[in-house]
PDB file of N, H, CA, C and O in Angstrom:
ATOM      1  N   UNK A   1     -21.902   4.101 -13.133  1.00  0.00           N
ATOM      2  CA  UNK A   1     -20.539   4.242 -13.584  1.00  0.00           C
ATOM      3  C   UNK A   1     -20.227   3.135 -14.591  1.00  0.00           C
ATOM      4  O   UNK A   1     -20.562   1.984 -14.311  1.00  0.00           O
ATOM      5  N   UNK A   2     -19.616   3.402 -15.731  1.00  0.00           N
ATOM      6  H   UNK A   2     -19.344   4.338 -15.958  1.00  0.00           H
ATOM      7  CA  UNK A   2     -19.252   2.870 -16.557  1.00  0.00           C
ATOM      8  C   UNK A   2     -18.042   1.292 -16.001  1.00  0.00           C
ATOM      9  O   UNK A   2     -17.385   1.434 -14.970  1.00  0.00           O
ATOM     10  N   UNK A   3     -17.951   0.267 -16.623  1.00  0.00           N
ATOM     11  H   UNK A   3     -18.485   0.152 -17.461  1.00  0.00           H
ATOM     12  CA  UNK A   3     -16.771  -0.736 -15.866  1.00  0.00           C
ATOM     13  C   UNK A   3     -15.607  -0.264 -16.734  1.00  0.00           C
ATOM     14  O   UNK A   3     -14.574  -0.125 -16.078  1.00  0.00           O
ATOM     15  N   UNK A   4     -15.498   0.014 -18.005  1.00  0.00           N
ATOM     16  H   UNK A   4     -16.337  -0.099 -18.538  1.00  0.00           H
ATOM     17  CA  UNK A   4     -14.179   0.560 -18.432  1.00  0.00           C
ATOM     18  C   UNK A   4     -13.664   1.342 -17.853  1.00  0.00           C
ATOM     19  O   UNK A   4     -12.434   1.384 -17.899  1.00  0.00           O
ATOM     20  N   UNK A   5     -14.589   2.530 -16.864  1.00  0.00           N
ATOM     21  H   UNK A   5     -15.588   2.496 -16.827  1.00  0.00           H
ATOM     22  CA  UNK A   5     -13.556   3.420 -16.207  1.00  0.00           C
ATOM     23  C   UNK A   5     -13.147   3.236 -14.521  1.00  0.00           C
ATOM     24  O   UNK A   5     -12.570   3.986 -13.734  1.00  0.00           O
ATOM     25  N   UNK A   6     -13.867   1.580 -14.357  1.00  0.00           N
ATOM     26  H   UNK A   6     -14.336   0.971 -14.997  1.00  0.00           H
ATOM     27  CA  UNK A   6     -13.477   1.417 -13.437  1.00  0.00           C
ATOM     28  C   UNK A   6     -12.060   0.239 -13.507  1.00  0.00           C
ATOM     29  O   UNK A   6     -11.861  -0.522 -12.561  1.00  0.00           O
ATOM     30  N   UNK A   7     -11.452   0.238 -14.345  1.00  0.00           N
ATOM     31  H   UNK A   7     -11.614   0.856 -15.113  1.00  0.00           H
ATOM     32  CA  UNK A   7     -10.469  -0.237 -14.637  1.00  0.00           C
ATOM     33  C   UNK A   7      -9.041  -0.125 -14.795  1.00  0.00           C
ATOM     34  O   UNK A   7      -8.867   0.054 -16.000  1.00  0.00           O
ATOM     35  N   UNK A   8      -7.795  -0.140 -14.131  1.00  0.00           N
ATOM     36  H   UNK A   8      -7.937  -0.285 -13.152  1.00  0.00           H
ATOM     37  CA  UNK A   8      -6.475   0.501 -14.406  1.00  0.00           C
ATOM     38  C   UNK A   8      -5.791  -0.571 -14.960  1.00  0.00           C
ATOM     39  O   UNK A   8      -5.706  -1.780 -14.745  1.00  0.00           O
ATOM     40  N   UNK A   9      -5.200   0.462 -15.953  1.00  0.00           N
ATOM     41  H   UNK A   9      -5.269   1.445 -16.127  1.00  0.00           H
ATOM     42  CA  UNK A   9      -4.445  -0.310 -17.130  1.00  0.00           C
ATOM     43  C   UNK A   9      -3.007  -0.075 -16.633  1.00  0.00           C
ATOM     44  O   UNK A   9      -2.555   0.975 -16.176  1.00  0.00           O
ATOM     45  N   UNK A  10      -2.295  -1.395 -16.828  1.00  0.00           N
ATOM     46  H   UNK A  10      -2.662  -2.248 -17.199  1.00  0.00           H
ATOM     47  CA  UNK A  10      -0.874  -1.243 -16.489  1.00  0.00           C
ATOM     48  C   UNK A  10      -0.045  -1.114 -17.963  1.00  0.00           C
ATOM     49  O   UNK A  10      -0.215  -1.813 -18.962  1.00  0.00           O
ATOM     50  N   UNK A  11       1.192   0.342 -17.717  1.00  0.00           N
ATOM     51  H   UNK A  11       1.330   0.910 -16.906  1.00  0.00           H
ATOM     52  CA  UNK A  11       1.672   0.989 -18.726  1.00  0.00           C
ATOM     53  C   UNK A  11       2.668   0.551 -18.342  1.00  0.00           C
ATOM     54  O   UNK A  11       3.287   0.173 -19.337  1.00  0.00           O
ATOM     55  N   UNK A  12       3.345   0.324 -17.272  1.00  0.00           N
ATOM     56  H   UNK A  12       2.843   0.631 -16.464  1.00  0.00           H
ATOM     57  CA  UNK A  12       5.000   0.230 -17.094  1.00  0.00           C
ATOM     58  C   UNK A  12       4.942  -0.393 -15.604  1.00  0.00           C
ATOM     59  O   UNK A  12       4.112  -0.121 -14.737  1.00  0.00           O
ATOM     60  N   UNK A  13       6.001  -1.274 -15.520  1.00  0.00           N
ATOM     61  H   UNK A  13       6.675  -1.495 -16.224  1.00  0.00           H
ATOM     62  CA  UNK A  13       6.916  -1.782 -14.666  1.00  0.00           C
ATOM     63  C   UNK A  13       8.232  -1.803 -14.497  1.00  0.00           C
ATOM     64  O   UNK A  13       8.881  -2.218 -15.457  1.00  0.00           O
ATOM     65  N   UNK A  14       8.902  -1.417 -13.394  1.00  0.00           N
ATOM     66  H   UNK A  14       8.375  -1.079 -12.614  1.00  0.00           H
ATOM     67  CA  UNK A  14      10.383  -1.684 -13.438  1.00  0.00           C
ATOM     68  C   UNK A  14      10.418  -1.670 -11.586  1.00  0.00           C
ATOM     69  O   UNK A  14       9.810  -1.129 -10.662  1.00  0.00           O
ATOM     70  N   UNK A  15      11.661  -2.740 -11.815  1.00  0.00           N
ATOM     71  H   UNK A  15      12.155  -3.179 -12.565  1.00  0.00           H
ATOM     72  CA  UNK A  15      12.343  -3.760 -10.238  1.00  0.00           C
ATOM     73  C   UNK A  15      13.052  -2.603 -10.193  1.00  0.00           C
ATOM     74  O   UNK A  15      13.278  -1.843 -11.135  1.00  0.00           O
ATOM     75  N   UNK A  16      13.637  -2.423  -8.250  1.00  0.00           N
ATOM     76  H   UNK A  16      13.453  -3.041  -7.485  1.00  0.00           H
ATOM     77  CA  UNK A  16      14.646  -1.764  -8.422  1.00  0.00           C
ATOM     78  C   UNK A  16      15.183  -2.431  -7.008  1.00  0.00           C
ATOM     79  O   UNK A  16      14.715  -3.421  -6.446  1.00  0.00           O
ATOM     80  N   UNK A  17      16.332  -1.587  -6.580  1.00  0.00           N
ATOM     81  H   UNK A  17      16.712  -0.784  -7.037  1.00  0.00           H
ATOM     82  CA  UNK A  17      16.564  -2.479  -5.427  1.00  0.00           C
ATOM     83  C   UNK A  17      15.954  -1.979  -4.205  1.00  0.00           C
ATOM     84  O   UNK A  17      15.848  -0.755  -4.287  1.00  0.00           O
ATOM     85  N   UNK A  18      15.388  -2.563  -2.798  1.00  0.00           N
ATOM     86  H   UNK A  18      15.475  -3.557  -2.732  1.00  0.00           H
ATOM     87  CA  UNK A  18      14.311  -1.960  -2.237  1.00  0.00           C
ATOM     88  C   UNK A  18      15.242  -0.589  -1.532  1.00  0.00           C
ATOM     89  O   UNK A  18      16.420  -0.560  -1.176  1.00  0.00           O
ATOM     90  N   UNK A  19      14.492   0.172  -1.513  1.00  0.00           N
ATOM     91  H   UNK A  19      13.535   0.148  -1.802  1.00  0.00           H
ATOM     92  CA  UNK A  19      14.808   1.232  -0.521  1.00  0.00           C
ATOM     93  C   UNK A  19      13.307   2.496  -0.237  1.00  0.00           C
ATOM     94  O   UNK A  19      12.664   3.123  -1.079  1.00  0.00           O
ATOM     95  N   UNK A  20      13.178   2.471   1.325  1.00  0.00           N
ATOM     96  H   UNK A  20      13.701   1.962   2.009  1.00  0.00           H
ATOM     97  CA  UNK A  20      12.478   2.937   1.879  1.00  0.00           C
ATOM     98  C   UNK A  20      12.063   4.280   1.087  1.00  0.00           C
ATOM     99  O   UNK A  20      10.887   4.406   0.745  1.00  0.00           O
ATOM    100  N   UNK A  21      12.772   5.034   0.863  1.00  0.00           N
ATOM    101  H   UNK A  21      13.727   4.931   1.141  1.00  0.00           H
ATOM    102  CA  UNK A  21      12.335   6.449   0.336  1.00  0.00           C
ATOM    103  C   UNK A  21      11.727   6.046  -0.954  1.00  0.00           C
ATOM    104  O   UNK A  21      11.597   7.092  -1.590  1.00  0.00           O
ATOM    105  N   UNK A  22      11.383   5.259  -1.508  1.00  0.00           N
ATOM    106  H   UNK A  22      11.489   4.410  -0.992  1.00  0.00           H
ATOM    107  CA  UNK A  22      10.422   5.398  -2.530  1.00  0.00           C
ATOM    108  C   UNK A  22       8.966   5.475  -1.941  1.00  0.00           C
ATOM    109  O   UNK A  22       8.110   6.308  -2.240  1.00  0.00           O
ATOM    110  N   UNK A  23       8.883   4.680  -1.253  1.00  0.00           N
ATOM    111  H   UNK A  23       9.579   4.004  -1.010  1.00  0.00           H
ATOM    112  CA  UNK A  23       7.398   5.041  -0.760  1.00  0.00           C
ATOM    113  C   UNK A  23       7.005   6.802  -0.667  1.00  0.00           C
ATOM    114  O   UNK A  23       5.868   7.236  -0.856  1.00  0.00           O
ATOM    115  N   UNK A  24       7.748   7.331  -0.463  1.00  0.00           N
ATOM    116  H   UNK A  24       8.671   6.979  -0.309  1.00  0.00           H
ATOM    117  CA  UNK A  24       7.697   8.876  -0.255  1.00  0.00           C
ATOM    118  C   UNK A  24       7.463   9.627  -1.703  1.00  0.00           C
ATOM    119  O   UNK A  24       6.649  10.540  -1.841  1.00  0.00           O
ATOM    120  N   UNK A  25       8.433   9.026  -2.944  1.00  0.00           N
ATOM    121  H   UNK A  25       9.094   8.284  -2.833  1.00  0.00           H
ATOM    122  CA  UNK A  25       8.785   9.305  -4.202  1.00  0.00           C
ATOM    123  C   UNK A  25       7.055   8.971  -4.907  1.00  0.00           C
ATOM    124  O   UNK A  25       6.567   9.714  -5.759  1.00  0.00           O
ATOM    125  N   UNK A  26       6.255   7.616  -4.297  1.00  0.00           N
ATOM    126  H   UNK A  26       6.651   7.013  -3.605  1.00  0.00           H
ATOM    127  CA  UNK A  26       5.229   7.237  -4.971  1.00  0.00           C
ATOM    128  C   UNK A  26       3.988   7.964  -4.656  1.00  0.00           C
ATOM    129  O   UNK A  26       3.057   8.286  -5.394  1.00  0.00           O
ATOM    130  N   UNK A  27       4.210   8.180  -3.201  1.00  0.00           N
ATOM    131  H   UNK A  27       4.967   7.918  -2.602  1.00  0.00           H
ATOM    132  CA  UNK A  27       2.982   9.210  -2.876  1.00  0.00           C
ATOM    133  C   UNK A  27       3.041  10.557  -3.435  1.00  0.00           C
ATOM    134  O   UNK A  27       2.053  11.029  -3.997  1.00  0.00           O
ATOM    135  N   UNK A  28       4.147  11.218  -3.317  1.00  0.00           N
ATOM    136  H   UNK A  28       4.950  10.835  -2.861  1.00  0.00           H
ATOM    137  CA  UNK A  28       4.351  12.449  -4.022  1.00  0.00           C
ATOM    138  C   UNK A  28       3.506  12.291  -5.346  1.00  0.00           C
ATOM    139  O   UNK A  28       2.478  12.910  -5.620  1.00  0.00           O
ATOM    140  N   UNK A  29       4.192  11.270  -6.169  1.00  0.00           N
ATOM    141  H   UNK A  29       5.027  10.767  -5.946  1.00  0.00           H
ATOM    142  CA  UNK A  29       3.947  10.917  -7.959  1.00  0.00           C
ATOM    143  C   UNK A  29       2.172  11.070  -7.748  1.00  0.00           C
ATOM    144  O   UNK A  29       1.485  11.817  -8.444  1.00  0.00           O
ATOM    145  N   UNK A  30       1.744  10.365  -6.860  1.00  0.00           N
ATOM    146  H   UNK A  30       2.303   9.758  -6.294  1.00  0.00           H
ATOM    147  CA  UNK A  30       0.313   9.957  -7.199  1.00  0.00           C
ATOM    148  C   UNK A  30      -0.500  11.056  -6.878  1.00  0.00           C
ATOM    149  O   UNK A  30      -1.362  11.373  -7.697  1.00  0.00           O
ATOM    150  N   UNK A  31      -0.352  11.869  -5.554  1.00  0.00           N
ATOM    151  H   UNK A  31       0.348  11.611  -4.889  1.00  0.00           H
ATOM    152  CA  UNK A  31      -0.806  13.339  -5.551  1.00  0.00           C
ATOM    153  C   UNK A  31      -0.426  14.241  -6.596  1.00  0.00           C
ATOM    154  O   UNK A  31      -1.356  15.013  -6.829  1.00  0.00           O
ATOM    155  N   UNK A  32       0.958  14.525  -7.593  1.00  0.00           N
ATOM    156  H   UNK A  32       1.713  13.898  -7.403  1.00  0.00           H
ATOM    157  CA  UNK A  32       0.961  15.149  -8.177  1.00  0.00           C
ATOM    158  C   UNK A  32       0.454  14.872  -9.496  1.00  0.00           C
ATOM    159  O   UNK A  32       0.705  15.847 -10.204  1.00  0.00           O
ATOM    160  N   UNK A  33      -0.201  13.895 -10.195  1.00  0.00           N
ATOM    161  H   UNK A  33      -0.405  13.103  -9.620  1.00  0.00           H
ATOM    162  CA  UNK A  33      -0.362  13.502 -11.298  1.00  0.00           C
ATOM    163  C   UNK A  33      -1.759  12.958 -11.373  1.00  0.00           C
ATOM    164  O   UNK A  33      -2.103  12.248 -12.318  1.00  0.00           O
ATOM    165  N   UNK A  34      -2.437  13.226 -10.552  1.00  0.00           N
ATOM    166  H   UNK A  34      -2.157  13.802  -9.784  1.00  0.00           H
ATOM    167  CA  UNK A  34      -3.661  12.286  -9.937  1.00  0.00           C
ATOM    168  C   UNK A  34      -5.131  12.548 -11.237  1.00  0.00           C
ATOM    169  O   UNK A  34      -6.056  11.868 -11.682  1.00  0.00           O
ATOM    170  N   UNK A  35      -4.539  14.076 -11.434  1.00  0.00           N
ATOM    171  H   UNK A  35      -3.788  14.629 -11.073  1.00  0.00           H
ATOM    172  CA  UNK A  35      -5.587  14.545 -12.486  1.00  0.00           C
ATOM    173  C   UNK A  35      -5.258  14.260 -13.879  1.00  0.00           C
ATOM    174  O   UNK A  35      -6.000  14.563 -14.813  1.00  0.00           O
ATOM    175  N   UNK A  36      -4.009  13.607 -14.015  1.00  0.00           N
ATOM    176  H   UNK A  36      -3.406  13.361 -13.256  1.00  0.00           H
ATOM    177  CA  UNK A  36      -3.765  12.972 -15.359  1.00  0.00           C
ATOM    178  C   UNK A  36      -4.130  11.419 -15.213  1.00  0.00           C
ATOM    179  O   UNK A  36      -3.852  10.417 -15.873  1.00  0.00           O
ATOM    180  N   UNK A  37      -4.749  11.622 -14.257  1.00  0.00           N
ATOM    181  H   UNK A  37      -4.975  12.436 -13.722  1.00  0.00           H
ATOM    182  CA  UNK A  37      -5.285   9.611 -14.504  1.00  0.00           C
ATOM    183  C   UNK A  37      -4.303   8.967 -14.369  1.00  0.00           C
ATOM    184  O   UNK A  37      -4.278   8.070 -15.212  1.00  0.00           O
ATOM    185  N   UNK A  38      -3.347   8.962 -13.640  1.00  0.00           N
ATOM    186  H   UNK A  38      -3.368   9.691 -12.955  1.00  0.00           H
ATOM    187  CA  UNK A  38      -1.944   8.146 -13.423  1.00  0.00           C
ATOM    188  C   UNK A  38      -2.001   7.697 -12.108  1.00  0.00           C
ATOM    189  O   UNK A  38      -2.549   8.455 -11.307  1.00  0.00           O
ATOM    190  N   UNK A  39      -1.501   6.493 -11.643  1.00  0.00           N
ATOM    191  H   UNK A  39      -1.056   5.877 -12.293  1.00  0.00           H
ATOM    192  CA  UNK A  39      -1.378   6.221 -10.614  1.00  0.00           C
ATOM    193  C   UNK A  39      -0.280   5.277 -10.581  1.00  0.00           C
ATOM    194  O   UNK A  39      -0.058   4.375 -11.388  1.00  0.00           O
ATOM    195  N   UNK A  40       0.556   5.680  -9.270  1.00  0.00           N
ATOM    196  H   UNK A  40       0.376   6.412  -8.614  1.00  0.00           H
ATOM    197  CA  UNK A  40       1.760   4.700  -9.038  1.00  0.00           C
ATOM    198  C   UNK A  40       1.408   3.133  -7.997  1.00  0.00           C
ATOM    199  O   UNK A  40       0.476   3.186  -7.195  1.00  0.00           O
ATOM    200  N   UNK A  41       2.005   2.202  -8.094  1.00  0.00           N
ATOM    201  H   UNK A  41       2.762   2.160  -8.745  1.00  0.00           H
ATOM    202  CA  UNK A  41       1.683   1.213  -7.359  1.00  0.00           C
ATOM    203  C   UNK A  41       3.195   0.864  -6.715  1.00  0.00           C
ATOM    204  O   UNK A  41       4.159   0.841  -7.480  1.00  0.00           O
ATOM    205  N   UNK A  42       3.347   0.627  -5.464  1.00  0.00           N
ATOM    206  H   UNK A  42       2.564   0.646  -4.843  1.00  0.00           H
ATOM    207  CA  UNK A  42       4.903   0.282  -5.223  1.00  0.00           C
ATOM    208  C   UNK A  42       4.403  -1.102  -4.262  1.00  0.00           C
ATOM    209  O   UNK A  42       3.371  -1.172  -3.593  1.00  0.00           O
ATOM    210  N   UNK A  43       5.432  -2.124  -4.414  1.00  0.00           N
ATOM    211  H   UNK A  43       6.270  -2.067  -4.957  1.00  0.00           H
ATOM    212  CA  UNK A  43       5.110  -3.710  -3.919  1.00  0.00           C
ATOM    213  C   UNK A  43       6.764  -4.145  -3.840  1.00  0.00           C
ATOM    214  O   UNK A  43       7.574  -4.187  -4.766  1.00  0.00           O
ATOM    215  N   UNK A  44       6.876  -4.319  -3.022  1.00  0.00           N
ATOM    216  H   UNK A  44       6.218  -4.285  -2.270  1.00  0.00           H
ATOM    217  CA  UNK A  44       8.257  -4.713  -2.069  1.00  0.00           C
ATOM    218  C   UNK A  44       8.585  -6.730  -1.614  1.00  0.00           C
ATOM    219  O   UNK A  44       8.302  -7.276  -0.548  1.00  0.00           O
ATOM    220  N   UNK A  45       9.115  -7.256  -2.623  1.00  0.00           N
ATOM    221  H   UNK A  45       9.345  -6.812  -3.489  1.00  0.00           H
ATOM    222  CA  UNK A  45       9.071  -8.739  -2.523  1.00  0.00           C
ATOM    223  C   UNK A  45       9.711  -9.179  -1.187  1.00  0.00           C
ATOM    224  O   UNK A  45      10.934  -9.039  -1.217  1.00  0.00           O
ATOM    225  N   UNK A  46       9.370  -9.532  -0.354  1.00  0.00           N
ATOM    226  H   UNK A  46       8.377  -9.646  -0.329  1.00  0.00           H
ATOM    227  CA  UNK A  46       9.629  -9.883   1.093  1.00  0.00           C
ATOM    228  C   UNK A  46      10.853 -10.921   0.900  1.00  0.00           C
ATOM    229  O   UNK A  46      11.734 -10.964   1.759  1.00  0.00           O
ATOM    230  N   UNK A  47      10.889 -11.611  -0.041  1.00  0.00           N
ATOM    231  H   UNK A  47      10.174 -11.576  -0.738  1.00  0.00           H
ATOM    232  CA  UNK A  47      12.035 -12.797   0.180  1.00  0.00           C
ATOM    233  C   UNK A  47      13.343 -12.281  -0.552  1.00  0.00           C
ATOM    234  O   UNK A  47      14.435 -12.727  -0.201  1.00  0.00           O
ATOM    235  N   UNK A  48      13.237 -11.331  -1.581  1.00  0.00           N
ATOM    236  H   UNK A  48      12.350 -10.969  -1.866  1.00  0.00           H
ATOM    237  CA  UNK A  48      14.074 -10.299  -2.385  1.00  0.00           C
ATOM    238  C   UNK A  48      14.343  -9.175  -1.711  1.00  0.00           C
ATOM    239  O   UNK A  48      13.515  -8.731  -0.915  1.00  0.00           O
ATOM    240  N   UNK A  49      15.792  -8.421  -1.979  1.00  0.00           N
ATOM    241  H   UNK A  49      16.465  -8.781  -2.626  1.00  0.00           H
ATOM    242  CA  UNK A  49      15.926  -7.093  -1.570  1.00  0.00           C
ATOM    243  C   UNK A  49      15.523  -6.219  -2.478  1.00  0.00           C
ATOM    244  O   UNK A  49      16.184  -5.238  -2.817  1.00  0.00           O
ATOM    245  N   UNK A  50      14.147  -6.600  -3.031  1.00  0.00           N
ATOM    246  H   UNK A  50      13.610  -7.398  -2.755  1.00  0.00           H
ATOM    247  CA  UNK A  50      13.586  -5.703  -4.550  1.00  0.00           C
ATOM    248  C   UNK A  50      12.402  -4.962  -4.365  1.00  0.00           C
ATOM    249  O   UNK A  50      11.597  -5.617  -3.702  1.00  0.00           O
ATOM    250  N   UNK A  51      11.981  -3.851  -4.692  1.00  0.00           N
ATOM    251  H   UNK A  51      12.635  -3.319  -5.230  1.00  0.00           H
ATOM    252  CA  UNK A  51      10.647  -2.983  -4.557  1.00  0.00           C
ATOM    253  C   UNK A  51      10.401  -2.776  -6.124  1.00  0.00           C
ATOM    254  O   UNK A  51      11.375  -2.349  -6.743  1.00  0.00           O
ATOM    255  N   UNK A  52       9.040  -3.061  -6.969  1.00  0.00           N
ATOM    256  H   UNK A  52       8.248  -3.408  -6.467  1.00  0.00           H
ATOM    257  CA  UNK A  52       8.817  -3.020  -7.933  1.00  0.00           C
ATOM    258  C   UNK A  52       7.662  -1.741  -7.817  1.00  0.00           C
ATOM    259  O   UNK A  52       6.683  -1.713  -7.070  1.00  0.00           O
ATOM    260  N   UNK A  53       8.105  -0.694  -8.806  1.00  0.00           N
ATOM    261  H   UNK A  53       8.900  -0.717  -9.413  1.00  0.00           H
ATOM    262  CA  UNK A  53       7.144  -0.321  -9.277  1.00  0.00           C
ATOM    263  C   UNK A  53       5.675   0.134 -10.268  1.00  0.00           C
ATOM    264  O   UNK A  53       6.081   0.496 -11.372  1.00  0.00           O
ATOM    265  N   UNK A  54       4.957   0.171 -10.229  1.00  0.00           N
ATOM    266  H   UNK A  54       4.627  -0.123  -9.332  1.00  0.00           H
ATOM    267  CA  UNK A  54       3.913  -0.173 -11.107  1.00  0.00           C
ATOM    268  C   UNK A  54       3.354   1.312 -11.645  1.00  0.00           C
ATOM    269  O   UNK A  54       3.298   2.361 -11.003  1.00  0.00           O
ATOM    270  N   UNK A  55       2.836   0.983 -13.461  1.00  0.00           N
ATOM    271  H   UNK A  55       2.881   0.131 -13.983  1.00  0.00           H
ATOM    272  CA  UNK A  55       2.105   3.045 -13.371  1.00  0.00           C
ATOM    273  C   UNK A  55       1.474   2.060 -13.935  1.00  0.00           C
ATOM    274  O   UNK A  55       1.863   1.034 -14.493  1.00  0.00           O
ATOM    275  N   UNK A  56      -0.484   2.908 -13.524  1.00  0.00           N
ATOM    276  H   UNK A  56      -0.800   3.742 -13.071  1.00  0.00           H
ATOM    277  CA  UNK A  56      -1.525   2.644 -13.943  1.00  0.00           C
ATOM    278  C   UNK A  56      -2.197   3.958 -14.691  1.00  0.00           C
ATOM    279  O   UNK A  56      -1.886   5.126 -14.458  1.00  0.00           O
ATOM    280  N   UNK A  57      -2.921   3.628 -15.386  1.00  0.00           N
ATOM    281  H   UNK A  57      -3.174   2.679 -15.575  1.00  0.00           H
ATOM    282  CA  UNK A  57      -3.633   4.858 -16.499  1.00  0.00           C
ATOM    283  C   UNK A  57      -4.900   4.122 -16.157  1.00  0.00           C
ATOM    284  O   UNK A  57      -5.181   2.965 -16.468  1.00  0.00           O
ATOM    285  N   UNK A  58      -5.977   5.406 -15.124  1.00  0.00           N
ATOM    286  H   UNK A  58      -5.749   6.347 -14.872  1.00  0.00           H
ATOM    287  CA  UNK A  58      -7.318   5.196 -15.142  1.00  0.00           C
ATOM    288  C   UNK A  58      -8.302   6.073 -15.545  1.00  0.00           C
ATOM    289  O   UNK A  58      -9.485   5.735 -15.503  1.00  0.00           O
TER     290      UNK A  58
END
């Protein structure tokens, strides 16, 4: 396997304020888009009431 295609490139970020139902919103995204090489990343700052999410292009 090639290392370039083992690599995800980050296209976009945006904070939002945390709330549980995104986790639901990200899995959906990543099953439905999975064959466009997209992938969502969601990361929830423990000391913030903030959940950031991440899109990767692999």
């Amino acid at each position: 396997m090639d290392e370039q295609q083992d690599k995800l490139e980050l296209i976009a970020s945006k904070t939002f304020k945390a709330n549980p139902e995104l986790v639901y919103i990200i899995d959906f995204l990543n099953k439905t888009l999975k064959y466009k090489h997209i992938m969502f990343g969601l990361t929830k700052e423990r000391d913030k009431d903030e959940m950031t999410i991440n899109i990767y292009e692999f």
